[in-house]
Biopython code that builds the backbone (N, CA, C, O; Angstrom):
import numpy as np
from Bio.PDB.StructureBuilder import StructureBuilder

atoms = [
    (1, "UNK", "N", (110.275, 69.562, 215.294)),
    (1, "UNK", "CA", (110.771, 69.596, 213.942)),
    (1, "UNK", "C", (111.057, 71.048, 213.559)),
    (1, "UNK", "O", (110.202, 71.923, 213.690)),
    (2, "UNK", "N", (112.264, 71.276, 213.091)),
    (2, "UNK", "CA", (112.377, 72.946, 212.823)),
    (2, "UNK", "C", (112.685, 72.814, 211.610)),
    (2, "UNK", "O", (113.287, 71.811, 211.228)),
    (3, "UNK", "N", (112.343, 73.764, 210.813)),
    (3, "UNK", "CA", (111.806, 74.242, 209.292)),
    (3, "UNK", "C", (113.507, 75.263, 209.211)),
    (3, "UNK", "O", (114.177, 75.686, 210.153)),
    (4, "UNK", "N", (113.715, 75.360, 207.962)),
    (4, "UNK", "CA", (114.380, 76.287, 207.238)),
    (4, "UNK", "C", (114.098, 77.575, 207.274)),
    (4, "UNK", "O", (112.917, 77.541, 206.930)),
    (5, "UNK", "N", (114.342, 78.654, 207.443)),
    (5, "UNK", "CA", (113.739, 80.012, 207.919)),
    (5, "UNK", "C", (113.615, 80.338, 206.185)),
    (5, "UNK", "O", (112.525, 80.522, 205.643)),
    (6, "UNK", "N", (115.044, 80.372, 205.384)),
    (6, "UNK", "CA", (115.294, 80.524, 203.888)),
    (6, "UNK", "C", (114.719, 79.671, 203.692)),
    (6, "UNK", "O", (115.744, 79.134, 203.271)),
    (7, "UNK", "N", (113.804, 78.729, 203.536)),
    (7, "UNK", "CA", (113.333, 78.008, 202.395)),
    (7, "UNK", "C", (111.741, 78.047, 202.622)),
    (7, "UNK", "O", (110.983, 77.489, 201.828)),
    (8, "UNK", "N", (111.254, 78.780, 203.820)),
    (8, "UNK", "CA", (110.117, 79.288, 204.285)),
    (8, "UNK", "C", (109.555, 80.630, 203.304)),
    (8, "UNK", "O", (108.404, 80.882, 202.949)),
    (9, "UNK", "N", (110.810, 81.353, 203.028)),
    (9, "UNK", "CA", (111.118, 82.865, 202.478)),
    (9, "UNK", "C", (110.764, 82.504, 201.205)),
    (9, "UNK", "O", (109.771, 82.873, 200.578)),
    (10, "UNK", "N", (111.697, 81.710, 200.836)),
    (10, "UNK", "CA", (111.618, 80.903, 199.509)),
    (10, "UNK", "C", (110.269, 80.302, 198.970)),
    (10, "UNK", "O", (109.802, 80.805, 197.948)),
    (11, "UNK", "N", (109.942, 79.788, 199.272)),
    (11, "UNK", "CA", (108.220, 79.391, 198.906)),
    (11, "UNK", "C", (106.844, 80.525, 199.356)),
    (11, "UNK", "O", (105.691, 80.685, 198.954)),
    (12, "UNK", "N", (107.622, 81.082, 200.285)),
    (12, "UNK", "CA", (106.030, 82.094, 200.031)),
    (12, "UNK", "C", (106.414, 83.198, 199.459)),
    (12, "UNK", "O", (105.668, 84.176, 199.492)),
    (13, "UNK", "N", (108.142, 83.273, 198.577)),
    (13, "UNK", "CA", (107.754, 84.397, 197.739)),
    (13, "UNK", "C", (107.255, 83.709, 196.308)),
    (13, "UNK", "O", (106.550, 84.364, 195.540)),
    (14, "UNK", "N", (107.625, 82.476, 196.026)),
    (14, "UNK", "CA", (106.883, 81.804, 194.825)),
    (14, "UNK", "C", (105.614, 81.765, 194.900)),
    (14, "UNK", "O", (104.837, 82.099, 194.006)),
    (15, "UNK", "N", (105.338, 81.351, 195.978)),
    (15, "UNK", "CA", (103.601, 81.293, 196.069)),
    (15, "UNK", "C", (103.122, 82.447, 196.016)),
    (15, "UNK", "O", (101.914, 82.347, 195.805)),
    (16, "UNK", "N", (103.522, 83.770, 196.118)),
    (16, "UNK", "CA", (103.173, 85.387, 195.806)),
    (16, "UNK", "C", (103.381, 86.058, 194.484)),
    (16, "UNK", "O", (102.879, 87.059, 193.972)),
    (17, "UNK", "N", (104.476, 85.004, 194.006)),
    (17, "UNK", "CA", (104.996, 85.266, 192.230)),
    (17, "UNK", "C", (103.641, 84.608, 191.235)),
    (17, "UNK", "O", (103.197, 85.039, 190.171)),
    (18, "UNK", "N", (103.157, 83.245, 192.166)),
    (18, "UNK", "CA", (102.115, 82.726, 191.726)),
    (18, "UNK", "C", (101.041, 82.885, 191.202)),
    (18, "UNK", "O", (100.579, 82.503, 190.127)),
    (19, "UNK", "N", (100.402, 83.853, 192.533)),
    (19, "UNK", "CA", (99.763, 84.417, 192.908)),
    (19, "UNK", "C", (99.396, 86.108, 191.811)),
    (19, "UNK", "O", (98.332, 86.406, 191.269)),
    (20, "UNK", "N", (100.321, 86.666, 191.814)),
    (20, "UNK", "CA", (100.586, 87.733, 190.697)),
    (20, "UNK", "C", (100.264, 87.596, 189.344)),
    (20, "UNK", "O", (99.600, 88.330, 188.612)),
    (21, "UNK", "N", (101.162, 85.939, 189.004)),
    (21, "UNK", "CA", (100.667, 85.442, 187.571)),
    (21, "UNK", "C", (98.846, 85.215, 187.537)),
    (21, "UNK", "O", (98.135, 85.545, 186.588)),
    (22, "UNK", "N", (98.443, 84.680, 188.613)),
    (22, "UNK", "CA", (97.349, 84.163, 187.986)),
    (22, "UNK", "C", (96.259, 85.731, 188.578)),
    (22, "UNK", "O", (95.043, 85.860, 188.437)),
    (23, "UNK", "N", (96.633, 86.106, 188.827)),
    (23, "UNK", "CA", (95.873, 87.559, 188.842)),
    (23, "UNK", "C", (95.954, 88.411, 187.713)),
    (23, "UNK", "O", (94.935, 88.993, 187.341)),
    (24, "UNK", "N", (97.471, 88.627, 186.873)),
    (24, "UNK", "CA", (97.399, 88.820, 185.362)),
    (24, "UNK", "C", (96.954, 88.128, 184.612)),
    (24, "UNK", "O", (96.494, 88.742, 183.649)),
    (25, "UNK", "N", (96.877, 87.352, 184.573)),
    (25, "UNK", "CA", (96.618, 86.213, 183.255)),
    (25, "UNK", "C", (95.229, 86.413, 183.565)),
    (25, "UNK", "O", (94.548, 86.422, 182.539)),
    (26, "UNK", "N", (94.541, 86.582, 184.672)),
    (26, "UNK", "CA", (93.053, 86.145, 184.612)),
    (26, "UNK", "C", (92.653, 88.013, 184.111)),
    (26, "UNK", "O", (91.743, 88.391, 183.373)),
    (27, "UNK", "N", (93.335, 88.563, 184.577)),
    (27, "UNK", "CA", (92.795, 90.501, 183.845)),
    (27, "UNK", "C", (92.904, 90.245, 182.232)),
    (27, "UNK", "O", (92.018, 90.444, 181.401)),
    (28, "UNK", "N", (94.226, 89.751, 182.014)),
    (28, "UNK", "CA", (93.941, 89.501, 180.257)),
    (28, "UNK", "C", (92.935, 88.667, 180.062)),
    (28, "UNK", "O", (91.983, 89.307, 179.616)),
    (29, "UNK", "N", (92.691, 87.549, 180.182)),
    (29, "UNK", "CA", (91.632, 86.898, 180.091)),
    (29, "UNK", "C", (90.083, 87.761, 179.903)),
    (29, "UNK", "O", (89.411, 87.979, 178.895)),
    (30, "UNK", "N", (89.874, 88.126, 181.345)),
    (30, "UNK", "CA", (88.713, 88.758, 181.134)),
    (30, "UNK", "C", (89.005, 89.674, 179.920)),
    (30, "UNK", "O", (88.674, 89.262, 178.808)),
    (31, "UNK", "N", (89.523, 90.729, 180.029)),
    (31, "UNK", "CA", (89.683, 92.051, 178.909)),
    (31, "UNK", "C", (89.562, 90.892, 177.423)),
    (31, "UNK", "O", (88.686, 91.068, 176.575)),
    (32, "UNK", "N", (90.227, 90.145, 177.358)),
    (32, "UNK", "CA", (90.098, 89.553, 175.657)),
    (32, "UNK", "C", (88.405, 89.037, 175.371)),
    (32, "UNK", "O", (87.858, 89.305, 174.301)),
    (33, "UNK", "N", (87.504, 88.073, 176.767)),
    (33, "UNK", "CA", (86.307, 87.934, 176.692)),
    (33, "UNK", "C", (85.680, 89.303, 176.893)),
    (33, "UNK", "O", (84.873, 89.323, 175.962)),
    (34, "UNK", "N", (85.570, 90.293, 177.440)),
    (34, "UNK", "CA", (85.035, 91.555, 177.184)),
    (34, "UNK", "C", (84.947, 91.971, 175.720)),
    (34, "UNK", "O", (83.863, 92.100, 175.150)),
    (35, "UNK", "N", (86.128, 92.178, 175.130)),
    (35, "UNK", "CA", (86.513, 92.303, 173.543)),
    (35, "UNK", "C", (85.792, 91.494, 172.562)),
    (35, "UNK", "O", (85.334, 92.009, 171.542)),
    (36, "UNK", "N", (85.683, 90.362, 172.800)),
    (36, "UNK", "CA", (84.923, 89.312, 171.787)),
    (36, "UNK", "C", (83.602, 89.415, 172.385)),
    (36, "UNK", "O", (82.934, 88.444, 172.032)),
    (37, "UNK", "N", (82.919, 90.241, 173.190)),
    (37, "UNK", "CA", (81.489, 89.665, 173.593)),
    (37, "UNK", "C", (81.193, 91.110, 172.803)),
    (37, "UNK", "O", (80.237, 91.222, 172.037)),
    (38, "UNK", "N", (82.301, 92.413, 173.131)),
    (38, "UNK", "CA", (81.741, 93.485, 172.122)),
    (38, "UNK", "C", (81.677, 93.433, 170.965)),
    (38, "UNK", "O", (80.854, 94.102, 170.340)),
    (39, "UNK", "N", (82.762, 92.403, 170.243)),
    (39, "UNK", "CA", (82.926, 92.265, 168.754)),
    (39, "UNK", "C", (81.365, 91.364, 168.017)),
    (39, "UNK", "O", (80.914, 91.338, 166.872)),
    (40, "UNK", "N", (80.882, 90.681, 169.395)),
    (40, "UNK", "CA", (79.782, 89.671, 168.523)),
    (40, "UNK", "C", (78.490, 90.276, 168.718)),
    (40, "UNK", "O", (77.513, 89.770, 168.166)),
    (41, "UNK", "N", (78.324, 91.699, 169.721)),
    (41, "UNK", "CA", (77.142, 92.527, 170.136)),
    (41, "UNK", "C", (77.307, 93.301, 168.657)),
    (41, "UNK", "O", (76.316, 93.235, 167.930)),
    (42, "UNK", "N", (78.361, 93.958, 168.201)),
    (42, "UNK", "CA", (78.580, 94.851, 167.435)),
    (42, "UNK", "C", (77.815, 93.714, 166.255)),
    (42, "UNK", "O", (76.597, 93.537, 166.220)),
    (43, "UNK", "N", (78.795, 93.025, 165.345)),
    (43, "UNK", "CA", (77.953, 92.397, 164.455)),
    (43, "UNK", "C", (76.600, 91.776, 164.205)),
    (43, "UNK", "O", (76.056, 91.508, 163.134)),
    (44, "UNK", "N", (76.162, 91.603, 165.516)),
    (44, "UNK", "CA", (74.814, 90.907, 165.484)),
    (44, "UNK", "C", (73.913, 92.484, 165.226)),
    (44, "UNK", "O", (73.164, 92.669, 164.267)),
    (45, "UNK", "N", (74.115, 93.209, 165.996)),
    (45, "UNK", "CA", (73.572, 94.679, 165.597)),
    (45, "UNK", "C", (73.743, 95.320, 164.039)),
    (45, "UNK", "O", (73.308, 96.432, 163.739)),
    (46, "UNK", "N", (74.283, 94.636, 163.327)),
    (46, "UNK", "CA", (74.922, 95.284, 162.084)),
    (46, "UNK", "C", (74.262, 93.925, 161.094)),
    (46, "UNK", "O", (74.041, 93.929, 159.883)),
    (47, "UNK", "N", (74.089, 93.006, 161.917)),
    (47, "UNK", "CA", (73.018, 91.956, 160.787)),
    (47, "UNK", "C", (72.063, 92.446, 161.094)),
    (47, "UNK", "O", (71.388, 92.823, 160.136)),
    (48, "UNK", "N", (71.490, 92.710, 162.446)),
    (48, "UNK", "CA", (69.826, 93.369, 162.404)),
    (48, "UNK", "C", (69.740, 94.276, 161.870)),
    (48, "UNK", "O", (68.627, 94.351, 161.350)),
    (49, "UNK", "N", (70.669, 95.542, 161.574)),
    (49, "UNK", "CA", (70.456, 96.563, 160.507)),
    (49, "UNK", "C", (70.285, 96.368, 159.402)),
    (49, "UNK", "O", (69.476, 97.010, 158.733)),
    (50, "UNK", "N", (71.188, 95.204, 158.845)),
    (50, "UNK", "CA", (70.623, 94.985, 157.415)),
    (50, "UNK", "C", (69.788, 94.146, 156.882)),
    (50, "UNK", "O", (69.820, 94.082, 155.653)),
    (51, "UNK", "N", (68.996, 93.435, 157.474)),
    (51, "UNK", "CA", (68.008, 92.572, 157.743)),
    (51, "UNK", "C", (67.227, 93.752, 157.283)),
    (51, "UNK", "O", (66.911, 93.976, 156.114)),
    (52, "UNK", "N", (66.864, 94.704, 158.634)),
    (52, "UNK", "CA", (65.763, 95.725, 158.732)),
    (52, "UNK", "C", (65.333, 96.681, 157.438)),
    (52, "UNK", "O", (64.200, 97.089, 157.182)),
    (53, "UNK", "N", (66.584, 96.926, 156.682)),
    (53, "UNK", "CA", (67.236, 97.830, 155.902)),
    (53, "UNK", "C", (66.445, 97.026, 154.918)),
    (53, "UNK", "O", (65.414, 97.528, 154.470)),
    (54, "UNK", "N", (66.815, 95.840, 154.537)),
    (54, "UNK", "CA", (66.519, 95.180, 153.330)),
    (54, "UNK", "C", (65.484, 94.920, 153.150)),
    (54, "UNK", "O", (65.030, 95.204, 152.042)),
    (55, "UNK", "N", (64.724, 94.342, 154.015)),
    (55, "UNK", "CA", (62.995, 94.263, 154.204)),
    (55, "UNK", "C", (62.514, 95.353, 153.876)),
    (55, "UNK", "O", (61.667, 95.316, 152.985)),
    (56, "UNK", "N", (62.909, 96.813, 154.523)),
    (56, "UNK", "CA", (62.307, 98.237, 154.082)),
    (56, "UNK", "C", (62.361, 98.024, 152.106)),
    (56, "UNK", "O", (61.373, 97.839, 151.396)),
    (57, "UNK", "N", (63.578, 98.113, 151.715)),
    (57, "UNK", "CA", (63.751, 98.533, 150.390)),
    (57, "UNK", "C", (62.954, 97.519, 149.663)),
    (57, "UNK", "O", (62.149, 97.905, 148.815)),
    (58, "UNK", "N", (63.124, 96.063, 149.955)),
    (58, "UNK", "CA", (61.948, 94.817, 149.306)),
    (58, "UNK", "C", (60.202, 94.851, 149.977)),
    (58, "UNK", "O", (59.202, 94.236, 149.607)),
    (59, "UNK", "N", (60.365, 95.638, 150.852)),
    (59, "UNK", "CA", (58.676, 96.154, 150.629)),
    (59, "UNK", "C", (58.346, 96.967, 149.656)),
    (59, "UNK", "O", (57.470, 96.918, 148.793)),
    (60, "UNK", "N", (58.942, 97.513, 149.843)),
    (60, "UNK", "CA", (59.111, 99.171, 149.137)),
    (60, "UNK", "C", (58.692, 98.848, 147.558)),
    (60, "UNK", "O", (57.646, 99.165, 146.992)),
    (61, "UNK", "N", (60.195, 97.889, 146.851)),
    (61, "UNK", "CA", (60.206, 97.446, 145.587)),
    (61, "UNK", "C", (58.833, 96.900, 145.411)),
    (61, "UNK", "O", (58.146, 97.376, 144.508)),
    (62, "UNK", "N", (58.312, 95.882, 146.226)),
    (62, "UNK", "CA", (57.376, 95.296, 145.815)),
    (62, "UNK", "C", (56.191, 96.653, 145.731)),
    (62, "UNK", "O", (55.701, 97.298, 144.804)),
    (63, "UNK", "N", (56.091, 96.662, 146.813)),
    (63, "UNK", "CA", (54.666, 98.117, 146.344)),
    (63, "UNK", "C", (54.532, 98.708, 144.686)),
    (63, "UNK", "O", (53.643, 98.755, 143.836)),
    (64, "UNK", "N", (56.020, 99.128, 144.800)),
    (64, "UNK", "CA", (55.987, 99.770, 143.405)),
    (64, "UNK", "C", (55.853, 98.820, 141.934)),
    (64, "UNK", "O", (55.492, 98.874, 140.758)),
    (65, "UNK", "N", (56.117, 98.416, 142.406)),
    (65, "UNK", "CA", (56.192, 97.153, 141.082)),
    (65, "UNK", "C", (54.973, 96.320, 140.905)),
    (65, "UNK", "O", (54.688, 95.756, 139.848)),
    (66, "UNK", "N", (54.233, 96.270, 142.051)),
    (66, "UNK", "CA", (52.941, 95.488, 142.040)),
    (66, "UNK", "C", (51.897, 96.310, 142.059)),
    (66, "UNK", "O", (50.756, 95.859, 142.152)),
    (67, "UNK", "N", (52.202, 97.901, 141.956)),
    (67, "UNK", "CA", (50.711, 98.759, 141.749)),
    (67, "UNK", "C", (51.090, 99.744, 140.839)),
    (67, "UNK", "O", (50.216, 100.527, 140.465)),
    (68, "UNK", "N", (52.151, 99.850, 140.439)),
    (68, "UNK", "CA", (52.367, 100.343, 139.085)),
    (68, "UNK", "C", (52.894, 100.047, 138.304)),
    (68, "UNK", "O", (53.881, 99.353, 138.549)),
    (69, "UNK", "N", (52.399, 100.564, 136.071)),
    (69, "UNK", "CA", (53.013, 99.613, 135.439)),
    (69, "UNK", "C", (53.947, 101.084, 134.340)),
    (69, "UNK", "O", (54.210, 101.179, 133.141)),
    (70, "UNK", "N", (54.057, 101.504, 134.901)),
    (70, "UNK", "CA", (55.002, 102.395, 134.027)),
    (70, "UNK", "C", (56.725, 102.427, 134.269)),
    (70, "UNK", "O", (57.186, 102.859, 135.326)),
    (71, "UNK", "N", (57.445, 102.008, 133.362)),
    (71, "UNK", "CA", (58.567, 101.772, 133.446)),
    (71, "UNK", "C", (59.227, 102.645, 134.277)),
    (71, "UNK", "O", (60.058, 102.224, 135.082)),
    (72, "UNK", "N", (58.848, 104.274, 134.139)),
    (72, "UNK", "CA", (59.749, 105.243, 134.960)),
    (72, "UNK", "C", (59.580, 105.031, 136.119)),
    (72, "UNK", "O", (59.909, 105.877, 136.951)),
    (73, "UNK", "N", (59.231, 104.292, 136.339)),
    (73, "UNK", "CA", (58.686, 104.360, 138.195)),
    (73, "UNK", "C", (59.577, 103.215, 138.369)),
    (73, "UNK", "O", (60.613, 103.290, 139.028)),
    (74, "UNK", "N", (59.066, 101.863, 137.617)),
    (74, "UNK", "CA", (59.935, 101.014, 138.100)),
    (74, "UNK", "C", (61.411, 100.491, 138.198)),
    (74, "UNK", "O", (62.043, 99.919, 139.086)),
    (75, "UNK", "N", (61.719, 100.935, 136.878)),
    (75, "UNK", "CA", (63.162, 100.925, 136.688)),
    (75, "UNK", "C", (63.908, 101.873, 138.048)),
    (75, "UNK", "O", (64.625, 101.434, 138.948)),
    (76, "UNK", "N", (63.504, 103.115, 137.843)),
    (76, "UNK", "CA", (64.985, 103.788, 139.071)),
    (76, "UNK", "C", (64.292, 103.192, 141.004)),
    (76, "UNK", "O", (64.912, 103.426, 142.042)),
    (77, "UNK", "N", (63.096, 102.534, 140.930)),
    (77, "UNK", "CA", (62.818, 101.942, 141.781)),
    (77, "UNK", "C", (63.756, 100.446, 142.286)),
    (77, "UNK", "O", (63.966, 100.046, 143.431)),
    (78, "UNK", "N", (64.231, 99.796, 140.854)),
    (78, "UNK", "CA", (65.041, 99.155, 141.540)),
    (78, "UNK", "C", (66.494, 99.202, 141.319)),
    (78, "UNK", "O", (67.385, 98.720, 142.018)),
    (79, "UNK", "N", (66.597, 100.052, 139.919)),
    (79, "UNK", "CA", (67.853, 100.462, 140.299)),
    (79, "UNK", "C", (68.347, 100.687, 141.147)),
    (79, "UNK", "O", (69.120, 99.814, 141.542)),
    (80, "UNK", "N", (68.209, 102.285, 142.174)),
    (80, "UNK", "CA", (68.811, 102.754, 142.571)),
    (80, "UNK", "C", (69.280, 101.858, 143.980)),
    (80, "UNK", "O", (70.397, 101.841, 144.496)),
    (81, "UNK", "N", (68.204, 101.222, 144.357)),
    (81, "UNK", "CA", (68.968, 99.999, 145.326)),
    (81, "UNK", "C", (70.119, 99.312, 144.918)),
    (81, "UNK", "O", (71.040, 99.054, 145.693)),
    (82, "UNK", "N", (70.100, 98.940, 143.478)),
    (82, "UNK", "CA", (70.667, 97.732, 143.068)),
    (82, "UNK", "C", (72.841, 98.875, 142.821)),
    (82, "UNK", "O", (73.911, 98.287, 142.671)),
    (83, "UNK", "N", (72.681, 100.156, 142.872)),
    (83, "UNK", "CA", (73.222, 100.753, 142.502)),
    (83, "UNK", "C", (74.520, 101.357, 143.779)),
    (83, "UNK", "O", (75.697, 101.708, 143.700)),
    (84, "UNK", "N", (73.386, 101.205, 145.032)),
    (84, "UNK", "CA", (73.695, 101.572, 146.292)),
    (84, "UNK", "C", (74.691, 100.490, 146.685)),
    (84, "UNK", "O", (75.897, 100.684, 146.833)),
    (85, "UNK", "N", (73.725, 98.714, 146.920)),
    (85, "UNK", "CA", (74.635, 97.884, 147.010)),
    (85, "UNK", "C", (76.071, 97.293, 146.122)),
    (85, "UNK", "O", (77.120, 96.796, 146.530)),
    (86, "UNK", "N", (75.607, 97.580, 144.850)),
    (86, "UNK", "CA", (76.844, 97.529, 143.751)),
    (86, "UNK", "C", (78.637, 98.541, 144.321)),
    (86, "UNK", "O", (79.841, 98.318, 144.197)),
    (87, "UNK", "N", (77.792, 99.607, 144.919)),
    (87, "UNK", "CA", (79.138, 101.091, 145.854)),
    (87, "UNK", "C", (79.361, 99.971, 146.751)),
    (87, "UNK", "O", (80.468, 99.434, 146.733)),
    (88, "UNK", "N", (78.456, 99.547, 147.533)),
    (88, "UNK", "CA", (79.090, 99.308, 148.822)),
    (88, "UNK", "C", (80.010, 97.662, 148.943)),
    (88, "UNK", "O", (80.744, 97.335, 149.875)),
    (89, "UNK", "N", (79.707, 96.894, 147.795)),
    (89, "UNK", "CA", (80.110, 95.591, 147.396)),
    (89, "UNK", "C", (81.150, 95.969, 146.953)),
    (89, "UNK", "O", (81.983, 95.668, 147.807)),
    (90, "UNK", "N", (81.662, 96.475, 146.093)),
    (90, "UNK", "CA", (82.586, 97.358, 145.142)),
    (90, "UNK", "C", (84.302, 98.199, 146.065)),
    (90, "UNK", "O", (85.493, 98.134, 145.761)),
    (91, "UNK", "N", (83.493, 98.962, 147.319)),
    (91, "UNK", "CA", (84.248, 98.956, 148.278)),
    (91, "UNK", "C", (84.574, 98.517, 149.308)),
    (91, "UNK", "O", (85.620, 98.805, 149.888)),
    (92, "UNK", "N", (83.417, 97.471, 149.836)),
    (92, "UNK", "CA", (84.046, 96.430, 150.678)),
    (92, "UNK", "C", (85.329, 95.196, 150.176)),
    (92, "UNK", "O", (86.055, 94.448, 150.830)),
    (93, "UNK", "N", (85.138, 95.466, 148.598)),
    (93, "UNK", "CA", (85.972, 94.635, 148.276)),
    (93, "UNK", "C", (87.191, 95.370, 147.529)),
    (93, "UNK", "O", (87.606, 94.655, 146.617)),
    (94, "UNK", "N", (87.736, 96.316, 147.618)),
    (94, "UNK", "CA", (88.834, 97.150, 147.377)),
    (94, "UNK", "C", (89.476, 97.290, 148.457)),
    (94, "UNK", "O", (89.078, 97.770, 149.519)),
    (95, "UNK", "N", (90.721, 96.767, 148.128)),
    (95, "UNK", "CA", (91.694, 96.972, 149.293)),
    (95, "UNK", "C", (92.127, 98.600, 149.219)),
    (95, "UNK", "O", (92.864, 98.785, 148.251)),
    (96, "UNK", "N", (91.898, 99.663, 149.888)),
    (96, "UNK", "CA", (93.090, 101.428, 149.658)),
    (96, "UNK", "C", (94.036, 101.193, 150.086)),
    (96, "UNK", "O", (95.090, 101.132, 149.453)),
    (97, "UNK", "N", (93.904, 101.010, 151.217)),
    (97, "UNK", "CA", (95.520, 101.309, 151.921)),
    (97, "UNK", "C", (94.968, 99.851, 153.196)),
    (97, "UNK", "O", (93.818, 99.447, 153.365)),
    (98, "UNK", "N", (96.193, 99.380, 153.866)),
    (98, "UNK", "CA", (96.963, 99.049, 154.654)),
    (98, "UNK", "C", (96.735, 99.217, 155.871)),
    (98, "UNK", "O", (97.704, 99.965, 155.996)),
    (99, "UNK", "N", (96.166, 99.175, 157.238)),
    (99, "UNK", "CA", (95.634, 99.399, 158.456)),
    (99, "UNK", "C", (96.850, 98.943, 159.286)),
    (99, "UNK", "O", (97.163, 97.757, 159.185)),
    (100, "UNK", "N", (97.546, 99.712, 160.064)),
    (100, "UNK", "CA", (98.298, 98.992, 161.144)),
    (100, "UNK", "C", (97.665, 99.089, 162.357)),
    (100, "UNK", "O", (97.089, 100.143, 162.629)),
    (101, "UNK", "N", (97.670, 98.025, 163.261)),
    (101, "UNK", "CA", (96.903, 98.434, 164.603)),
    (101, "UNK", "C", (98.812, 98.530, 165.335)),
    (101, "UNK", "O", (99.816, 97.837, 165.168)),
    (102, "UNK", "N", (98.474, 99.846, 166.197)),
    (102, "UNK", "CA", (99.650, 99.954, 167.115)),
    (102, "UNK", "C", (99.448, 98.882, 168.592)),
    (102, "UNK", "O", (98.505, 98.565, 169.317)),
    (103, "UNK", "N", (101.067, 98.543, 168.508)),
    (103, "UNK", "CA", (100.752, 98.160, 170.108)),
    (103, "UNK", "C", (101.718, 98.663, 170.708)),
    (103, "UNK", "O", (102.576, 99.398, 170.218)),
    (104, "UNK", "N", (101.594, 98.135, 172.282)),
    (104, "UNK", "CA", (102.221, 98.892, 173.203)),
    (104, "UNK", "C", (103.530, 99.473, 172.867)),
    (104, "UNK", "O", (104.363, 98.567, 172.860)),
    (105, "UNK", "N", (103.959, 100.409, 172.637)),
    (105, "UNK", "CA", (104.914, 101.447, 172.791)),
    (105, "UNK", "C", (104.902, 101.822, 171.578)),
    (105, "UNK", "O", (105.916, 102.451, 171.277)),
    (106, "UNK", "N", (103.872, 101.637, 170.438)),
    (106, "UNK", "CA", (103.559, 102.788, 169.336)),
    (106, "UNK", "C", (104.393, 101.665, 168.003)),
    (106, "UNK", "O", (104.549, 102.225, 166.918)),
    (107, "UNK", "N", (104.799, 100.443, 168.087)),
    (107, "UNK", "CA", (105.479, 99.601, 166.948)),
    (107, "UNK", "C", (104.624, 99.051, 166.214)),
    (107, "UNK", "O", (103.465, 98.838, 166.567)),
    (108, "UNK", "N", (105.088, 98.771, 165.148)),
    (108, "UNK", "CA", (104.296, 98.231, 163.876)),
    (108, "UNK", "C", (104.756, 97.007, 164.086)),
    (108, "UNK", "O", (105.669, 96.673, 164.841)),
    (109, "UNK", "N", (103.936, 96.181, 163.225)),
    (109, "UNK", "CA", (104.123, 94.647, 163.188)),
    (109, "UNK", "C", (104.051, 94.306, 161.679)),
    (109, "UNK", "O", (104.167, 93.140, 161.303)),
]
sb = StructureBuilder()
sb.init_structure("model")
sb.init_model(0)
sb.init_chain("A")
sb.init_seg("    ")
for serial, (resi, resn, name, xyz) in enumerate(atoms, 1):
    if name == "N":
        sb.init_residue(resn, " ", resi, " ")
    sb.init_atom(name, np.array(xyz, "f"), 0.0, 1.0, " ", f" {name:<3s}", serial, name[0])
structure = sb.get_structure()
C-alpha cells in the first residue's frame, strides 16, 4: 500500500500546528491560574490584616472603656478609630481618576 508523500507532509505539519496550539494555550492557562492563586493569597492576607488590626483596636477600646470612667479618655479612645475608618471608607468609595491597565503594545481599551 503506498501513502501520499504530500499528504504525509500535510498532516504532520497540522499535527505540529496542533501541537504549538496546545502548548500556548496551556502557558496562558497556567500564567492566568498563577494570577488568580496570587490575587486570592493577596486578599486572604489583607482579611487577616484586618481581622488582626481590628481585634487590636476592640481590645484596646474595651480596656479603656471598662477601667476608666472619665470622658477624656474615652471619647478620643473611640473616636479616633471611628475617624480612621470613616478616611478610609470615604476613599475607598471615591472614584479620582480612571485606571487604564495597558496591554500589549502600550493601547488603551
Amino acid at each position: 500500500m503506498s501513502q501520499n508523500p504530500t499528504a504525509m507532509l500535510v498532516l504532520v505539519g497540522l499535527a505540529a500546528l496542533g501541537v504549538l496550539f496546545g502548548l500556548t494555550a496551556s502557558r496562558r492557562a497556567a500564567k492566568k491560574a498563577a494570577k488568580g492563586v496570587r490575587e486570592v493569597n493577596r486578599l486572604t492576607a489583607m482579611a487577616f490584616r484586618t481581622v488582626l488590626f481590628a481585634g487590636v483596636i476592640t481590645g484596646v477600646q474595651w480596656l479603656v472603656t471598662h477601667y476608666a470612667s472619665d470622658p477624656r479618655v474615652i471619647v478620643p479612645t473611640l473616636a479616633i478609630p471611628a475617624l480612621v475608618a470613616a478616611f478610609q471608607l470615604a476613599r475607598m468609595f471615591a472614584v479620582t481618576e480612571i485606571v487604564y491597565s495597558s496591554r500589549r503594545g502600550g493601547s488603551h481599551r
